[in-house]
C-alpha positions in Angstrom: 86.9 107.1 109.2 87.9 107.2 105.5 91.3 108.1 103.9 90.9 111.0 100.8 93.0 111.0 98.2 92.2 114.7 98.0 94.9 115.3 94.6 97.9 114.3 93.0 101.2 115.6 91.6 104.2 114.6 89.7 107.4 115.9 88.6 110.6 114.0 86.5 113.5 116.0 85.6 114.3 117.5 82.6 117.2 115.3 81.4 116.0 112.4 79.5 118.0 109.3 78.5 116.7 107.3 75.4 117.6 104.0 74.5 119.4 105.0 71.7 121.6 107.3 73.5 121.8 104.0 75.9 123.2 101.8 73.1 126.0 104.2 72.0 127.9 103.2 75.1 126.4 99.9 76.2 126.2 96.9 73.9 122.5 97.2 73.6 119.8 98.4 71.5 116.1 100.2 71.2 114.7 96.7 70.2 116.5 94.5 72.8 115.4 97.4 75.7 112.0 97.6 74.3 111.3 94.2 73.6 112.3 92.8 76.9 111.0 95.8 79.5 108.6 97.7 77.2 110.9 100.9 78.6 111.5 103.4 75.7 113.1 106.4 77.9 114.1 107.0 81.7 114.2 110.7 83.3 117.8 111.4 85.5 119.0 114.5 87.8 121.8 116.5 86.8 122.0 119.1 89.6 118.8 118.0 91.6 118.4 115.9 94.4 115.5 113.8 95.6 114.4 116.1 98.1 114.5 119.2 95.5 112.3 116.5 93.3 109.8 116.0 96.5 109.6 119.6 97.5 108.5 120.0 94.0 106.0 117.5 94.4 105.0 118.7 97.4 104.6 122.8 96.6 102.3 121.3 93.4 100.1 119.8 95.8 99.8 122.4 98.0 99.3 124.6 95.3 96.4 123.2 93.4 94.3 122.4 96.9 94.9 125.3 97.9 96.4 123.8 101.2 99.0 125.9 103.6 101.7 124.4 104.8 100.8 124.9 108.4 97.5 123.0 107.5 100.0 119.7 106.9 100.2 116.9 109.9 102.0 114.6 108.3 105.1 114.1 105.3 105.9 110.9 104.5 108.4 109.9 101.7 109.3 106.8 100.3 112.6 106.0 98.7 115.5 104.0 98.9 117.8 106.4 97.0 117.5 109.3 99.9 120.3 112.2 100.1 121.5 111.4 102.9 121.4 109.1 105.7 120.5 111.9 108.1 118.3 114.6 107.8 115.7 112.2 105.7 114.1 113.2 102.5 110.8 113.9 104.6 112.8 116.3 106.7 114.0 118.2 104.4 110.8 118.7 102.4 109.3 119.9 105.8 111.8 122.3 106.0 111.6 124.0 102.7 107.8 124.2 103.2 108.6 125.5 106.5 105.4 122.8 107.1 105.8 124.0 110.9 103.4 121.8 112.2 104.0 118.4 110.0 105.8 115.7 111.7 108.0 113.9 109.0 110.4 110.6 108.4 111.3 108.3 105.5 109.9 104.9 104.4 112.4 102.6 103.2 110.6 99.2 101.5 112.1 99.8 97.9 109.0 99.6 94.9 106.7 98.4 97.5 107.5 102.0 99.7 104.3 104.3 98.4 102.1 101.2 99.2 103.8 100.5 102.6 103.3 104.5 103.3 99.8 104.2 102.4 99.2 102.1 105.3 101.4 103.8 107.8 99.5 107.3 106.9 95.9 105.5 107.0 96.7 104.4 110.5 98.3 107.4 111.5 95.4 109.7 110.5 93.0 107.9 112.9 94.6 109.7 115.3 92.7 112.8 116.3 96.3 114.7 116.2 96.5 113.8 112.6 94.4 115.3 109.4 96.2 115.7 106.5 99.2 114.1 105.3 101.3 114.3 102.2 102.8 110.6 100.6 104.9 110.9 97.9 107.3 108.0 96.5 110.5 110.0 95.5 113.5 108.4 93.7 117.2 109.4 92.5 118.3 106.1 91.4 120.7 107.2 88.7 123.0 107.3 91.7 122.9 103.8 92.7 123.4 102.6 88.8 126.7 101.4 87.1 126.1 102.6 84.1 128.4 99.9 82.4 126.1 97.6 83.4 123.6 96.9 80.6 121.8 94.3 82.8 120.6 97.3 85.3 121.6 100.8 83.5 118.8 100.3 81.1 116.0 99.8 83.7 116.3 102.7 86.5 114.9 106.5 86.4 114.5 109.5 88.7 111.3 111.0 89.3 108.6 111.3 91.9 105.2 111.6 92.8 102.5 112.1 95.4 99.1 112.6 97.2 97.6 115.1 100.1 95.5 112.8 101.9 92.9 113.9 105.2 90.8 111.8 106.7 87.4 113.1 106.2 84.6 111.2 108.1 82.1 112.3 106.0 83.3 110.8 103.2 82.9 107.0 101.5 86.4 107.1 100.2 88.5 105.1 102.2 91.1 102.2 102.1 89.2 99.1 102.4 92.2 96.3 102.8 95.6 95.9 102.2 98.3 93.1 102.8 101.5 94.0 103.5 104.3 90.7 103.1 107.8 91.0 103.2 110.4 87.6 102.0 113.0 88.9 103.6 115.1 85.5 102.9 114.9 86.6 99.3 116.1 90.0 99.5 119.8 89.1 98.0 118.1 89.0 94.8 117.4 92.4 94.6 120.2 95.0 96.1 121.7 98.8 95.9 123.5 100.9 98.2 125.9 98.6 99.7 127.8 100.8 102.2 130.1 98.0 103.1 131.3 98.9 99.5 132.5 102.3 101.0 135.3 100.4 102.4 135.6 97.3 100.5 136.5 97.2 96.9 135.3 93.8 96.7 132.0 95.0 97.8 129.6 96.4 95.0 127.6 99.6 95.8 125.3 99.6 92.6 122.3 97.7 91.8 122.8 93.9 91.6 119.7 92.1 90.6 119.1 88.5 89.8 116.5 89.4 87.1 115.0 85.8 86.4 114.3 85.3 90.5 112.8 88.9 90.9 110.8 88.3 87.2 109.9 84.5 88.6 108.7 85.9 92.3 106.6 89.1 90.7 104.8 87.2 88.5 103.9 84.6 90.9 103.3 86.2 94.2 101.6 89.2 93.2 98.4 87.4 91.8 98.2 85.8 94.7 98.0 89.5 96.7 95.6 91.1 94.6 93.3 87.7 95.2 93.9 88.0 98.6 93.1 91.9 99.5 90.3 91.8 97.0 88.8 88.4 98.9 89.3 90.3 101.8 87.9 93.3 100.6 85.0 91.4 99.5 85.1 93.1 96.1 85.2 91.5 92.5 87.8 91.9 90.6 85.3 93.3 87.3 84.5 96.0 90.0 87.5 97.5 89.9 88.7 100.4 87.6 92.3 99.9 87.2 95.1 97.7 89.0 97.8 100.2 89.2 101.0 98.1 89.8 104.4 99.2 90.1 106.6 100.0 86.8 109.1 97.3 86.8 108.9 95.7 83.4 105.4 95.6 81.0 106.0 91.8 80.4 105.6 91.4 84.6 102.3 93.5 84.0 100.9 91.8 81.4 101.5 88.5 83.0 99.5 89.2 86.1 96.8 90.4 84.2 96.4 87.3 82.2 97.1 85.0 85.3 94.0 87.2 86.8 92.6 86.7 84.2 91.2 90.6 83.8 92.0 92.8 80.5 94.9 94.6 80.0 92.8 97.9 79.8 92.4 97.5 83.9 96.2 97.8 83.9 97.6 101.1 82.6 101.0 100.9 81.6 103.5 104.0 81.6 107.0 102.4 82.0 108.0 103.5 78.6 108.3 107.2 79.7 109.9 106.8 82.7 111.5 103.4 83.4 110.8 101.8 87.2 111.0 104.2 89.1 110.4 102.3 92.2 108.6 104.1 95.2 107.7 106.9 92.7 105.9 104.6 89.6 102.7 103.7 91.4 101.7 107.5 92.1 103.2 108.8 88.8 100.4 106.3 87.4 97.6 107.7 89.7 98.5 111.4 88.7 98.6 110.8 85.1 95.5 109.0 85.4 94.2 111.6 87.7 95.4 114.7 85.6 93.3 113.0 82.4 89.7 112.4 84.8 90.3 108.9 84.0 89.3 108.3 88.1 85.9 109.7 89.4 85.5 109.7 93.2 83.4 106.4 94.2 86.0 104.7 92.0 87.9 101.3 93.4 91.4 101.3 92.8 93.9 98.6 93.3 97.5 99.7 93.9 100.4 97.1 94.1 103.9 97.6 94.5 106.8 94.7 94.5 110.6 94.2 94.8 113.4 95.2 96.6 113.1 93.5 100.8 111.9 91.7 99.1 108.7 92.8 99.3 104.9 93.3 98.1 102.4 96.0 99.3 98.7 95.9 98.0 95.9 97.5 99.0 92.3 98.6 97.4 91.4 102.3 97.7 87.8 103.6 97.2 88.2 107.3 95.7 
């Protein structure tokens, strides 16, 4: 049975942060941010949240395939900077839709989340109860920034970004292999949201990242993913039309591609208008790529995602 990417959609808010405006209040510069993370700009929320950021996602995708809500199984959003605890980000896009059918609920696995969800809604749409779903990565991590902190405030943006998927037997698309790993010994390197900080002033509820061990890990460990789904996937990496990896920092991008050896042209690189975005960057990739028919169905795509757990999704997609 084969998984359709049947469309894409996007949306950042308005409000957009330069580095410039960065560097009036942090001891930091254009050069230094550029230089080091190839980030030029980041999006933030002022009065939105991330489930007014979904929904918006969500009604665009409706929209342009011409799809009713009732005609929706399945919403599943992935974030780690949801609005609440309880109802979860899914919920409450199921609710605006009034999506009366779709069963929805949250995935939590940081920058690796779209990847991860890609998975669960691939298995959940062999189910005969199942047949189409929307996956969008959705992120409000403004809120989890100390914005004194040059060594994270300069890296993190709000935006988000999805597909309506169906599983459609008659088509060749499909996802052809993944491999999911989680290093959940390693996860202190890369941590936000602290609730024990809600009690304890010692306690930091901001992003605190050991950037040389999450840099040193990326670069390492995600070569050795995409060799491992594409051996799996029996597929050569020259056959596929881009490696779509997750927004963290151009240098991390540019050094898997050369350790795959592949050209930088497979790897399309869009950090500088947004920032990482985490669960969001991967499909805010696909739809820009989508929205400029730079993907033609039959196409083999590689999608990657990697960090906070910490964790790595990858799996190859056939369009």
């Amino acid at each position: 049975m084969g998984l359709k990417i049947i469309d894409s959609a996007k949306y950042s808010p308005e409000r957009i942060i330069t580095n410039d405006e960065l560097a009036q209040k942090l001891d930091t510069s254009d050069e230094w941010i550029s230089k080091r993370t190839g980030i030029k700009q980041r999006h933030r929320i002022d009065e939105e949240t991330n489930a007014v950021m979904a929904t918006r996602v969500a009604e665009d995708l409706l929209a342009k395939t011409n799809t009713a809500p009732e005609e929706v199984d399945l919403i599943v959003v992935a974030t780690m900077s949801p609005d609440y605890q309880t109802p979860s980000v899914a919920a409450q896009v199921q609710g605006a839709l009034k999506a009366s059918r779709a069963m929805a609920f949250d995935i939590s696995a940081a920058c690796s989340g779209f990847v991860y969800g890609m998975s669960v809604v691939n298995q959940m749409l062999q189910s005969p109860n199942y047949h189409k779903a929307l996956l969008i990565g959705s992120e409000a991590l403004s809120r989890l920034l100390d914005w004194q902190d040059r060594s994270t405030a300069v890296l993190f943006g709000d935006s988000a970004a999805g597909v309506l998927v169906e599983n459609d037997p008659a088509s060749s698309a499909s996802l052809i292999a993944e491999r999911l790993t989680t290093y959940g010994d390693l996860g202190e390197y890369l941590t936000a949201g602290n609730v024990a900080a809600l009690t304890d002033s010692t306690q930091s509820y901001f992003f605190q990242m050991n950037g040389r061990k999450v840099y040193e890990f990326a670069t390492n460990r995600v070569p050795e993913s995409i060799r491992a789904v594409l051996q799996a996937a029996e597929i050569d990496a020259r056959d596929v039309k881009y490696f779509l990896l997750h927004q963290a920092n151009a240098r991390i991008i540019k050094s898997v591609a050369k350790r795959l050896e592949l050209p930088i042209e497979k790897f399309p690189i869009n950090i500088a208008d947004y920032g990482n975005t985490a669960a969001a960057s991967e499909p805010l990739l696909l739809a820009e790529l989508m929205q400029e028919h730079k993907i033609q169905r039959g196409d083999i795509i590689v999608f990657s995602g990697f960090g906070g757990g910490l964790t790595i999704g990858t799996n190859v997609i056939k369009f």
